[in-house]
N, C-alpha and C positions, 0 to 999 in steps of 0.2 A: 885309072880313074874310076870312081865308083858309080853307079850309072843310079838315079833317085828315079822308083816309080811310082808316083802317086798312086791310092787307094783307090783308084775310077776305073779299075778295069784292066792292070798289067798282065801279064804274063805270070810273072813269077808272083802273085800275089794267089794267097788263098781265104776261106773262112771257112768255120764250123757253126754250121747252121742246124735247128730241130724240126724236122718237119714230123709229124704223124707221132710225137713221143719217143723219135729215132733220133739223131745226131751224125751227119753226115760233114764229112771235111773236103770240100768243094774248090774246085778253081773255075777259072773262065776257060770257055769254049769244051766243056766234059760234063759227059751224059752220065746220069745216073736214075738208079729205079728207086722210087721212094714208096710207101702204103696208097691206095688209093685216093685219090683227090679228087676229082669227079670234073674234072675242067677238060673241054675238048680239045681234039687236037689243036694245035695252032696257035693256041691262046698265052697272054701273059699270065705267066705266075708272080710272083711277089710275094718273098717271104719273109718276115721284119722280125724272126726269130733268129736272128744274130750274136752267138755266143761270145764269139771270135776272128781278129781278124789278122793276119800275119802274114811276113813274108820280106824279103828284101831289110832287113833289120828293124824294120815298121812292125810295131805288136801295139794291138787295143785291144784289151778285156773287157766283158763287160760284166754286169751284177747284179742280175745275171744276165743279161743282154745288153747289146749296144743301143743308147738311144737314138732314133733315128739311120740306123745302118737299116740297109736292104741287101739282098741277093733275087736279080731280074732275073727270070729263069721262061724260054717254052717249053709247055706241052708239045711233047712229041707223042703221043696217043697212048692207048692202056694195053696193055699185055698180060697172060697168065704167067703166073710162075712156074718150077717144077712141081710135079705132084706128089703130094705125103702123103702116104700109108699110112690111117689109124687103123690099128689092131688091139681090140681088148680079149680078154681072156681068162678064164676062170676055171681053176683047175676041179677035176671032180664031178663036174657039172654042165659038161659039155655046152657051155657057153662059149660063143666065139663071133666075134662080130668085126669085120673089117671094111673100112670105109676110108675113100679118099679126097683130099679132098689141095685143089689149086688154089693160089693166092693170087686177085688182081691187083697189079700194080700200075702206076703211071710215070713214063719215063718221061725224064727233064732235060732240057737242055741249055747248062747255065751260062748266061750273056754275060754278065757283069757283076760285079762289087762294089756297091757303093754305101760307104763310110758318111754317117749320118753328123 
């Protein structure tokens, strides 16, 4: 028998949400690092940039967003990223300049999906 999970938070249900100009494909209860948000630890996120939402034979598109969908997410605090190497260089001319430089991030931690 087929087992129906509502849009409110199953398991097997996901969405693809934009935060920061990025596009992330998201379930409940999984962490991910998105561009800096500036929200302290702890705190609720709410992100109402909802592309997509699927999962369990259940699919809503949106166009380009779902009206009224959300994805509940907390702030689990900021971290750096790895560090990148800028190296420019200019042959002939003994130019040479290298600089590094870390990305802050803020990791999430998403609660729930709810279908607007």
């Amino acid at each position: 028998m087929l087992e129906f999970l509502p849009l409110y938070g199953g398991d097997k249900i996901y969405a693809i949400i934009e935060i920061g100009g990025k596009q992330y494909k998201v379930a409940p209860k999984q962490t991910i690092e998105v561009e800096r948000l500036g929200v302290p630890e702890g705190d609720v996120v709410e992100v109402d940039r909802v592309l997509f939402i699927g999962g369990d034979g259940n699919t809503v598109v949106g166009n380009p967003t779902i009206k009224g969908a959300r994805v509940m997410a907390t702030s689990l605090g900021e971290a750096k990223g790895e560090k990148i190497i800028v190296f420019k260089y200019k042959p002939k001319v003994r130019y040479r300049n290298k600089r590094g430089h870390r990305q802050i991030h803020t990791k999430i931690l998403i609660n729930q999906i709810i279908e607007g």
